[in-house]
VOGU-3710 file (C-alpha; in Angstrom, 3 decimals, decimal comma):
1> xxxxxxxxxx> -5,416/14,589/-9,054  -3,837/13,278/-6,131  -5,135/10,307/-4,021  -7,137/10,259/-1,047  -5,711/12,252/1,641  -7,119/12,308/5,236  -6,946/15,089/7,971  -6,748/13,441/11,146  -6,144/14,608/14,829  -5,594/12,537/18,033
11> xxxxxxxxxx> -7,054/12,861/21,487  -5,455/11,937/24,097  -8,465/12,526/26,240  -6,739/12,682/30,079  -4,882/15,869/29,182  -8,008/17,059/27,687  -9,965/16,417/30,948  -7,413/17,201/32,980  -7,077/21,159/31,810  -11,236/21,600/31,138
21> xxxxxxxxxx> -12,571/23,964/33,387  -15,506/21,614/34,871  -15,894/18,010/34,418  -17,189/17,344/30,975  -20,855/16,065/29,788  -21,405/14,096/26,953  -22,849/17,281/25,326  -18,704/18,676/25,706  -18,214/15,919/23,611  -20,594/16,522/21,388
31> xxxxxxxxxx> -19,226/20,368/20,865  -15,720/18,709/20,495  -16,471/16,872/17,815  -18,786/19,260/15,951  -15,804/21,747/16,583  -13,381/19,309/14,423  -15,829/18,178/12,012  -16,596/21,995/11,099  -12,828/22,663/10,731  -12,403/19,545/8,233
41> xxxxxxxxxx> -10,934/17,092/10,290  -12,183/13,249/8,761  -10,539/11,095/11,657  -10,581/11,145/15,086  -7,568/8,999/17,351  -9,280/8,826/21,006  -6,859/7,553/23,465  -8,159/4,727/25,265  -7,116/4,013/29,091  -9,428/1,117/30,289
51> xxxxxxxxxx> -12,686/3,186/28,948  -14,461/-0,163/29,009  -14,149/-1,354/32,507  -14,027/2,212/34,404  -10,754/3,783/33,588  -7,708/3,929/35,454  -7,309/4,065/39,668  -6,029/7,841/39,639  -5,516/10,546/42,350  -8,541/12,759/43,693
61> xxxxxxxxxx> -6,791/16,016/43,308  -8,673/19,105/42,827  -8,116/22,347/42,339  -4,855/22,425/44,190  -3,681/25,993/45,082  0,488/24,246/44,543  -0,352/22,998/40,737  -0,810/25,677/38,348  -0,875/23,020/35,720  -3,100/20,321/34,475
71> xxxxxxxxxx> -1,976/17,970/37,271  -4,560/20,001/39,654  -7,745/18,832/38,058  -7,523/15,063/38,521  -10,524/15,259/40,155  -12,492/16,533/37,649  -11,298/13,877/35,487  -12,501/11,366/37,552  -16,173/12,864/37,359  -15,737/12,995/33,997
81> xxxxxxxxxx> -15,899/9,521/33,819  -18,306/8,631/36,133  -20,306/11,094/34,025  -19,763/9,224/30,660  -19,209/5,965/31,965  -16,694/5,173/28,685  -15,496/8,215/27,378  -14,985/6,256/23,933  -17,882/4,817/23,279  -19,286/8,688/23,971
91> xxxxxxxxxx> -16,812/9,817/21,727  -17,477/7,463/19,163  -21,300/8,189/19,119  -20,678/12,019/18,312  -17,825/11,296/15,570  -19,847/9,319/13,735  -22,793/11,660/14,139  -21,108/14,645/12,695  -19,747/12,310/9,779  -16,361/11,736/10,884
101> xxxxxxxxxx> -14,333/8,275/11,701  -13,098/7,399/14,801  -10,089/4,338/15,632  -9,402/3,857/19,372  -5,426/4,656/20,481  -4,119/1,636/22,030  -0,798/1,218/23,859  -0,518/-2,122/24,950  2,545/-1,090/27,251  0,744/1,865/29,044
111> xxxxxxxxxx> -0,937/0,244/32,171  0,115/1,788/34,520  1,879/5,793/34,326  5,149/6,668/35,908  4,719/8,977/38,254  4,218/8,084/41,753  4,460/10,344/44,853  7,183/10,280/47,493  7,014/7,458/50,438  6,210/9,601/53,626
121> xxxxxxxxxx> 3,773/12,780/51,695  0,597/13,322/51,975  -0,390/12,566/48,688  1,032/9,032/49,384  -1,312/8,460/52,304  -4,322/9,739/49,856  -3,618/8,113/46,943  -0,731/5,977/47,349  -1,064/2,615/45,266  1,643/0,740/44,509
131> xxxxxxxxxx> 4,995/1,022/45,887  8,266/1,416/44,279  11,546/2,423/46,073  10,980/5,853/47,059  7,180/6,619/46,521  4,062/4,646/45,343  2,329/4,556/41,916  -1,336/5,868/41,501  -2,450/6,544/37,853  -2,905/2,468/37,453
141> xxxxxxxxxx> -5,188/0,560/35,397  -6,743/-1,771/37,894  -5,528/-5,171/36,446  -2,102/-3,996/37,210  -3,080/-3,401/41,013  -4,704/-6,778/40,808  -1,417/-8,449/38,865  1,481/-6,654/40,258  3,659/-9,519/39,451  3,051/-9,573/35,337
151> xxxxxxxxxx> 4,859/-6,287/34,931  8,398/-6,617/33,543  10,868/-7,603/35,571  14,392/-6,851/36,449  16,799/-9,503/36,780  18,411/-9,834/40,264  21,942/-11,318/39,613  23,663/-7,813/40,738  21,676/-7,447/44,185  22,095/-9,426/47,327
161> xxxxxxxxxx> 20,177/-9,804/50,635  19,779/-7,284/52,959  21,196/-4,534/50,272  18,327/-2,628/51,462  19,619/-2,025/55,441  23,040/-2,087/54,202  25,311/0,551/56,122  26,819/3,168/54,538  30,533/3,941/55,082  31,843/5,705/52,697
171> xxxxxxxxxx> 30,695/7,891/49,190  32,403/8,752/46,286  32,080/12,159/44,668  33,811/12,575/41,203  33,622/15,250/39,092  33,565/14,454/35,183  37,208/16,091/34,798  40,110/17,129/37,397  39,583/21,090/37,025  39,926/22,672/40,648
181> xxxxxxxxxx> 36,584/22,637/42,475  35,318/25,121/44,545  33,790/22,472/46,508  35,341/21,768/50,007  35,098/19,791/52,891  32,854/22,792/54,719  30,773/23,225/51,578  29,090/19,465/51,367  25,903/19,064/53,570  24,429/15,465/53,789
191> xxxxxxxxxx> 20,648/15,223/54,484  18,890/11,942/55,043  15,400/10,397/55,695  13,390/7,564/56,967  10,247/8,364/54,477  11,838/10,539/51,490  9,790/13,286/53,188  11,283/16,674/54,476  15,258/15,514/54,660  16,753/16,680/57,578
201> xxxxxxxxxx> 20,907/17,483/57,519  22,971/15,563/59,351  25,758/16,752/61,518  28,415/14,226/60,438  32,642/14,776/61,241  33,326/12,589/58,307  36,995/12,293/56,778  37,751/14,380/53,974  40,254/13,563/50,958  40,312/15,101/47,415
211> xxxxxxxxxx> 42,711/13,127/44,786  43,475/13,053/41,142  42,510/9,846/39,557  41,874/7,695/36,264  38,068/7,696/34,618  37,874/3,955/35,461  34,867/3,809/31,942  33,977/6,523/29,654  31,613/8,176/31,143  27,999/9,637/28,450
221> xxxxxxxxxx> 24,860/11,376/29,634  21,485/10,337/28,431  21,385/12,256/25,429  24,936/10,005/24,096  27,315/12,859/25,035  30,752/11,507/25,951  31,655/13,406/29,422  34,963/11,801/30,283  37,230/9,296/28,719  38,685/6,160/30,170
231> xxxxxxxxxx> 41,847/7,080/31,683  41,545/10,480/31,412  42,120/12,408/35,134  39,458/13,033/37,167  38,847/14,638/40,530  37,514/12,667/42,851  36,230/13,571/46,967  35,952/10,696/49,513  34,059/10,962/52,540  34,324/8,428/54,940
241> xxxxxxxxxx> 33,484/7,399/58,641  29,723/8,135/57,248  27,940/5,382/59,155  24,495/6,161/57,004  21,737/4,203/57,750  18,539/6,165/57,094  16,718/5,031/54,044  17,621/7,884/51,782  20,163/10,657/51,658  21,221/13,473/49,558
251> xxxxxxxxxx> 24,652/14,845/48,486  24,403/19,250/48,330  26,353/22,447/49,030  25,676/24,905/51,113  26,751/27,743/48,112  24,054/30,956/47,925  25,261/31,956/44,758  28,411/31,749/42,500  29,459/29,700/39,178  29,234/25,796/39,953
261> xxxxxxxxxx> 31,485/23,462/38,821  31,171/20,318/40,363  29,353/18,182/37,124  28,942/14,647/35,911  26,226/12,073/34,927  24,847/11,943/38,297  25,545/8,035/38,590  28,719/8,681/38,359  28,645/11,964/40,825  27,698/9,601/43,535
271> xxxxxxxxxx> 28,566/6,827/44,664  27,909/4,159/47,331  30,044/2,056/49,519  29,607/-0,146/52,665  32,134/-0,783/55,310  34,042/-3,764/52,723  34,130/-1,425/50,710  31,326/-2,977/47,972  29,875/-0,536/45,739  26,088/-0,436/46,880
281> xxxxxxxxxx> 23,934/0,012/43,468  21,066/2,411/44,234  18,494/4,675/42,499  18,884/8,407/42,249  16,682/11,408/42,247  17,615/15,015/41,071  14,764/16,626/41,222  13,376/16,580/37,753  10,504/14,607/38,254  8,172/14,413/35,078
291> xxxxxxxxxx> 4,639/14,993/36,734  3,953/16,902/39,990  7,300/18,942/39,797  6,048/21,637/42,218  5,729/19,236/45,085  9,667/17,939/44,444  11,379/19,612/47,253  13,767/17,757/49,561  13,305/20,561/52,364  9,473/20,819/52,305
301> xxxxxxxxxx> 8,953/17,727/50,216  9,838/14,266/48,823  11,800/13,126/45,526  11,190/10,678/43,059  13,533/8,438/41,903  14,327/6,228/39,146  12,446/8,449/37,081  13,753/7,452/33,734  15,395/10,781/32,882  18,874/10,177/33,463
311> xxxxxxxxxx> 21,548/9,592/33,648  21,680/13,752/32,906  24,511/16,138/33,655  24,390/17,190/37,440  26,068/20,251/39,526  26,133/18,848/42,494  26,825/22,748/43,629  24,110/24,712/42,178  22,192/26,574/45,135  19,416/25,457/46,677
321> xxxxxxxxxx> 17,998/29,028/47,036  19,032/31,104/43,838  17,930/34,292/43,405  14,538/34,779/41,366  14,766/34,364/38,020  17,962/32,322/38,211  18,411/29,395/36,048  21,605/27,088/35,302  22,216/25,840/31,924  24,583/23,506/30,820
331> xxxxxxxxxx> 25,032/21,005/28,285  22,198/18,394/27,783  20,062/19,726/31,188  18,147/22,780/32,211  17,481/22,311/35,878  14,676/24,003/36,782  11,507/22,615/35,182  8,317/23,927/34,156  6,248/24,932/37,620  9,445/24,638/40,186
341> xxxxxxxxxx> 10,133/27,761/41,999  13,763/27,289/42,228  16,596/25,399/41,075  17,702/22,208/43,242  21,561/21,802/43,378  21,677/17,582/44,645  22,223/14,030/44,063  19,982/11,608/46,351  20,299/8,093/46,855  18,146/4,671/47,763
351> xxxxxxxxxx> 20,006/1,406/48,344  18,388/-1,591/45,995  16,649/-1,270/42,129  12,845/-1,793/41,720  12,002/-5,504/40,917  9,564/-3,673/38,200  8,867/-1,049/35,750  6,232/1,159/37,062  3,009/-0,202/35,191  4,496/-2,148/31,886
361> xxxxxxxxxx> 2,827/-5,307/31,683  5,157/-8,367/30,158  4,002/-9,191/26,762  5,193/-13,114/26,939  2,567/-13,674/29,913  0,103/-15,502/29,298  -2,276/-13,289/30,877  -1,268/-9,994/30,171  -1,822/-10,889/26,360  -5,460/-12,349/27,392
371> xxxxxxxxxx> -6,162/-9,185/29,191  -5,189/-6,805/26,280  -6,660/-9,230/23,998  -10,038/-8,229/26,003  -9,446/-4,568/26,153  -9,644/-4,526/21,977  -12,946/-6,385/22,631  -14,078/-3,221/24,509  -13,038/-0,818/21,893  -14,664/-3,088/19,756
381> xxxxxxxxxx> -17,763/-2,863/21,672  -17,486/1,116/21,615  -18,122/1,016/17,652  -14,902/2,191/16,328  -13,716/1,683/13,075  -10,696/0,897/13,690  -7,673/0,420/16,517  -4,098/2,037/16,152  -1,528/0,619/18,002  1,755/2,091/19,284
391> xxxxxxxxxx> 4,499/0,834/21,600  6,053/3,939/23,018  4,469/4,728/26,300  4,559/6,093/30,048  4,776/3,106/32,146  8,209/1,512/31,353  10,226/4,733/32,635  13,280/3,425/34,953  17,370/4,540/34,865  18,112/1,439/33,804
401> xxxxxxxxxx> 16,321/0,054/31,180  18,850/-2,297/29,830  18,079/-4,160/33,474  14,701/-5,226/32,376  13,129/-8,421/30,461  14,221/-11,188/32,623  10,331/-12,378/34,046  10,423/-16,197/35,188  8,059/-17,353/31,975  10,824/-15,727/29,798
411> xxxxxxxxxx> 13,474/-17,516/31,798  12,097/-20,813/31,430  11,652/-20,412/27,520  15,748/-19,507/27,357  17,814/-22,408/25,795  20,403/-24,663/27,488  22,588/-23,736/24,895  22,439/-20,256/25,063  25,533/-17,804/24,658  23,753/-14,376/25,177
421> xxxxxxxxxx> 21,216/-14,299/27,609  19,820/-10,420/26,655  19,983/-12,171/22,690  17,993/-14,917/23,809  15,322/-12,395/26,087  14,779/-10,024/23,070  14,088/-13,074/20,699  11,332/-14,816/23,035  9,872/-11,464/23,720  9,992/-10,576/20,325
431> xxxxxxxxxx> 8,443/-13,389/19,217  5,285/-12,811/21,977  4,387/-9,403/21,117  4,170/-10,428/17,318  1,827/-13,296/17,834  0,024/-11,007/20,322  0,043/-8,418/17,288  -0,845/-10,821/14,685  -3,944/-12,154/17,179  -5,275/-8,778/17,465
441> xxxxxxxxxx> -4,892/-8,038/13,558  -6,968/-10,990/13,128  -10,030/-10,569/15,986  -9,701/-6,808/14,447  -9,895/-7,671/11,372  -12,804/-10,554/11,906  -14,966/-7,620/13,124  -15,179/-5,505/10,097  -12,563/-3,246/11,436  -9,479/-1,765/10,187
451> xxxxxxxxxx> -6,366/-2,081/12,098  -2,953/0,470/12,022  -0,132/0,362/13,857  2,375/3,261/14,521  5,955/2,786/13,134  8,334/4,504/15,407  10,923/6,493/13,599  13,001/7,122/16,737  13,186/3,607/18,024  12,227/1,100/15,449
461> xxxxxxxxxx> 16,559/1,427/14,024  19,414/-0,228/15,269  20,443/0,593/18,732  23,398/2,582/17,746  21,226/5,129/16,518  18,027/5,652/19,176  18,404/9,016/20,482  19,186/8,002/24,366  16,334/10,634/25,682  13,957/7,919/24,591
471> xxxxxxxxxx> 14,934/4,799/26,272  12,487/5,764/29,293  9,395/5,524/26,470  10,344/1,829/25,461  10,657/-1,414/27,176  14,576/-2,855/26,368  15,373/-6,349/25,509  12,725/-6,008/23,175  12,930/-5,736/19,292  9,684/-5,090/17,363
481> xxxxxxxxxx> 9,085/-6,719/13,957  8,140/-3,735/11,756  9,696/-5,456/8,541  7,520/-8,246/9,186  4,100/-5,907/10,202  4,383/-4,734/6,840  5,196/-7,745/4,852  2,886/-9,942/6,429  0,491/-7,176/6,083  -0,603/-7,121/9,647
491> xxxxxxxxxx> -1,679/-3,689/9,208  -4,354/-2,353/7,086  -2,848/1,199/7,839  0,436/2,793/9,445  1,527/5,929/10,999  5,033/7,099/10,419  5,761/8,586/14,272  8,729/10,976/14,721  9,568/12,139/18,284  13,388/13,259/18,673
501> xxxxxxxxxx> 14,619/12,556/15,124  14,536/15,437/12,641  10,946/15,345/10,713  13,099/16,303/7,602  14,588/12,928/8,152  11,041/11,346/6,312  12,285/13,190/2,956  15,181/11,533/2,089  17,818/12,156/5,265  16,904/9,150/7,612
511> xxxxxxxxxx> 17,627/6,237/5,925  15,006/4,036/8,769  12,126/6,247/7,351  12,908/6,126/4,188  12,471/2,387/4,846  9,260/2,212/6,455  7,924/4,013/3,498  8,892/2,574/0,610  7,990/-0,935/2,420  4,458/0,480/2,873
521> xxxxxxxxxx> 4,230/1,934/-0,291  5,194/-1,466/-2,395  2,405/-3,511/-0,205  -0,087/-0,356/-0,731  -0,410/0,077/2,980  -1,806/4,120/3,607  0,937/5,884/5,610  0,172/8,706/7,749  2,230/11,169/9,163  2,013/11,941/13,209
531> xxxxxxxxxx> 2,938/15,232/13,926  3,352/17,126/17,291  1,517/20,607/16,880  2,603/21,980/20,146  4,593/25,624/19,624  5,328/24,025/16,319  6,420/27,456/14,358  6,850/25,302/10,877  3,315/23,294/11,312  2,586/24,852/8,114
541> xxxxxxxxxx> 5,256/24,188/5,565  5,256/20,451/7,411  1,524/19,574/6,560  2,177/20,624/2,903  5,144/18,543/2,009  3,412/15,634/3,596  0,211/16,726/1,787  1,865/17,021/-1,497  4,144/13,675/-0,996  2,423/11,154/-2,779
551> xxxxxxxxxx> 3,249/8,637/-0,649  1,532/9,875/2,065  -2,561/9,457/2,631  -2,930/11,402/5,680  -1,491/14,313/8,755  -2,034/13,508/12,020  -2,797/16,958/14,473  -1,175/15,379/17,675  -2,735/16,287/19,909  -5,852/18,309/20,237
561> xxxxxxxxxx> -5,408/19,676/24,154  -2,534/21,770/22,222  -5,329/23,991/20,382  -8,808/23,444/21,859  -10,573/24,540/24,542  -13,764/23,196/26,490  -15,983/25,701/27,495  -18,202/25,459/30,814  -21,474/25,608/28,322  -20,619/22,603/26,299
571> xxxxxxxxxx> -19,178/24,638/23,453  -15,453/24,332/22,549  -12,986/26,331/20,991  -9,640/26,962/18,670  -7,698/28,519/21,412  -6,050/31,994/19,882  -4,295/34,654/21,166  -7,412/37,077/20,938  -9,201/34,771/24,273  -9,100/34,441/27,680
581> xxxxxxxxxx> -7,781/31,396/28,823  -10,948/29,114/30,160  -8,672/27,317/33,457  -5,727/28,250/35,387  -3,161/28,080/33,553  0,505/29,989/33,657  1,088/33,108/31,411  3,623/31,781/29,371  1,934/28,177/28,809  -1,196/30,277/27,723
591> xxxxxxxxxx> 0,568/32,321/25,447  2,397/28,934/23,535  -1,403/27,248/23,548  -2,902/30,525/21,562  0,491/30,721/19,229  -0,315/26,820/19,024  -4,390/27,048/18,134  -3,410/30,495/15,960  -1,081/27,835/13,530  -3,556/25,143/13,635
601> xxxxxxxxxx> -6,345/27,500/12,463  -4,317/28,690/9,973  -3,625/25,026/8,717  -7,558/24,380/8,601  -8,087/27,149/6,172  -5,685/25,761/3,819  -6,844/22,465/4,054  -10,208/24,185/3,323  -9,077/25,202/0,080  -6,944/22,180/-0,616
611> x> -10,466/19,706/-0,460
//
């Protein structure tokens, strides 16, 4: 007879509350958690975001006729937790009523979420919070508002002052290889603005020259594909005689329709120059912004930059207006996202890099580790029985994460006799977020509870190997000590977390998993298995090869807005294909949801049969 084996499912309760119908009672919480108790669920995860001292500063919006997505329901979110006060201590009531256990979610790192809106919008003015170049933050925990300044920093080194009124002469244009381009002189529009609000084109007569040159680096998107070699010919347009000074401007065609051709990472598309000729470094927006994607428009809208997605392969001449039902694929990008009603052929610019991430908190401060330190003591409070941590997060999102680290209290601690400064970073901030770990373990620990942190398949390996579409969920010039988590036995528990890399990987392939669980299974740590559920067509056949892998105790439904639904009467739901969707939501979103809820209902009725 096998060992203990636990089914377990996470909440990540702002997506939850964000796509209810109303805002929810604690008698929708009650239905929620008789829902998963009655399918056979044993754990609950609950997400925690600042449940003990009111939740996070967020946006009011409300039923938004432009969002057809969960984004449009902020509002009710915010009810919902003036309604419940702490969402976790609520949830943590009902779990252990209907005989389940229930650890709080915590991610030190997410203070503060990446998304902000553009500088001169609306939404700013309404909900604007904290700026960064091009927009301000609003989803913020409200220590972060209060403590700007502990966030992670960037170093400065590269930057000089006045960068941000410098004058534009001159830009660069290079396209990844020296194929002819269909892209001429009368082709390229430039649009600019004060506010990165409604761009307005300029009516410039700039100088025009188109050359043959040599890649000056080798030139990889995100993702680690190599787009050109060093010294390999490239194509490359000049304009000069620009004399830009506006705030922000964009690089587009004016093509209707037609094959582009004009590609490259897009920070190497564009380029910067002032009148000596100085490369100006900048931050870039393509329109693929992560949340609020409907409202990215550069002609009716604003952008958002530095967005952590890039650098991704960019025509600079796909049209603006395609025709409906037009997409371009290429490579590593598809370039019209999920709610945008039309592709967005551009590459816009800012002078200057933000002197922080977006709402990552530095781990060496002092302060910051005093202040998560206090948010266990709420979870605490809410009568969990245990805490899971996990480093990957929202807040840390930025182009250029390798920038990041270099906060005065980390500068101070750097030897005289240093010979790598980004060695020396990643050691002192190493160091701090183990002691902060080891802290926690122990006031965890001291209270009876159990504590679990989540080993990160994708980014706990040598750099070599992270797959480069996760930098924006990590903070860089970091390492973190997993060997030592486990042989110290910080942990009571772990999670095995797989994101990008293959999930066959855990049975033998990656050669990181394989060590994360045989150095859990020789200190008898429990290892569970995190699994996304979302569209997941082999949900299935993954649940029973972790279930019969003896070196496994548990399978983690991640997360549950993927298959349940609240209902207005308190009840909830396994969303299946047979129902009604309960809010606005598209067609074909629905349709994955039901597929989604059909696979995990399935999966509860063998589990049924397996206990």
């Amino acid at each position: 007879m096998r060992k203990k084996f636990v089914l377990e499912t996470l909440v990540d309760f702002p997506d939850d509350a964000l796509s209810a119908p109303c805002p929810l009672e604690a008698k929708h919480i009650e239905g929620f958690m008789r829902l998963l108790s009655d399918h056979g669920i044993q754990r609950v995860i609950w997400g925690y975001y600042g449940d003990g001292h009111s939740g996070f500063l967020m946006p009011g919006i409300e039923n938004e006729p432009s969002l057809i997505y969960d984004m449009n329901q902020f509002g009710y979110y915010a009810r919902t937790i003036d309604i419940l006060e702490n969402p976790l201590k609520v949830a943590s009531e009902y779990a252990h009523k209907y005989g389940m256990e229930i650890y709080a979610y915590f991610k030190p790192y997410e203070t503060g979420i990446s998304g902000d809106f553009p500088e001169g919008s609306p939404q700013a003015r309404l909900w604007g919070r904290l700026y960064r170049i091009g927009g301000f933050l609003s989803w913020l925990d409200p220590f972060v508002m209060k403590n700007p300044h502990l966030r992670i920093k960037r170093k400065t080194d590269d930057l000089w002052q006045g960068i941000d009124s410098e004058v534009i002469e001159t830009i660069h244009l290079t396209k990844k290889d020296d194929s002819p381009t269909r892209v001429k002189k009368e082709n390229l529009e430039i649009w600019t603005s004060q506010t990165n609000y409604r761009y307005q084109k300029k009516n410039l007569n700039f100088h025009y020259r188109e050359s043959i040159e040599s890649s000056e680096s080798d030139v990889y998107d995100v993702y680690g594909n190599l787009l050109t070699k060093k010294g390999t010919p490239v194509r490359v347009i000049r304009l000069s005689g620009l004399n830009l000074r506006d705030r922000y401007f964009l690089i587009t065609t004016n093509f209707s329709g037609g094959k582009p051709d004009f590609a490259n990472a897009w920070d190497c598309l564009v380029r910067a120059f002032n009148k000596q000729g100085r490369e100006i470094p900048g931050v870039y927006a393509t329109g693929t912004s992560i949340w609020f994607p409907e409202w990215e428009d550069f002609k009716t809208g604003g952008l958002c930059f530095d967005t952590g997605r890039g650098p991704e392969l960019t025509y600079l001449d796909i049209p603006n207006n395609p025709a409906d039902g037009q997409e371009y694929m290429e490579g590593s990008r598809k370039f019209r996202l999920q709610g945008q009603s039309k592709a967005q052929g551009f590459v816009a610019f800012a002078r200057g890099r933000n002197t922080y991430l977006p709402g990552g908190l530095c781990e060496t401060e002092p302060e910051v580790r005093r202040f998560w330190i206090s948010c266990i003591e709420e979870m605490l409070d809410a009568n969990v029985d245990g805490i899971e941590f996990r480093v990957e997060n929202h807040s840390c999102h930025t182009d250029t994460p390798q920038d990041y680290g270099f906060n005065d209290i980390v500068l101070e601690k750097i030897s005289k006799k240093h010979t790598d400064i980004f060695q020396e970073i990643s050691k002192i901030r190493t160091r701090a977020y183990s002691d902060f770990l080891f802290d926690a373990s122990r006031l965890i620990r001291g209270s009876g509870k159990k504590i679990r942190i989540n080993l990160n398949v994708d980014w706990f390996r040598p750099a070599s190997e992270r797959p480069g579409s996760r930098k924006l969920a990590y903070p860089a010039n970091i390492d973190f000590e997993w060997r030592k988590w486990i042989d110290e036995k910080f942990m009571d528990e772990a999670v095995l977390r797989i994101f990008a890399k293959p999930f066959s990987g855990i049975f033998g392939e990656d050669q990181t998993a394989q060590e994360m669980i045989e150095r859990c299974c020789a200190r008898n740590i429990p290892l569970s298995v995190n699994r996304y559920v979302w569209a997941n067509e082999n949900l299935i056949d993954e649940f029973q090869k972790v279930y019969n892998n003896e070196k496994f105790s548990g399978f983690i439904l991640y997360e549950t807005w993927s298959f349940v639904d609240f209902l207005k009467n308190g009840n909830c739901r396994i969303s299946l294909p047979e129902f009604e969707p309960v809010a606005r939501i598209p067609e074909e979103l629905w349709k994955s949801k039901a597929l989604t809820g059909k696979m995990v209902s399935e999966l509860f009725k063998q589990w049924k049969k397996l206990s």
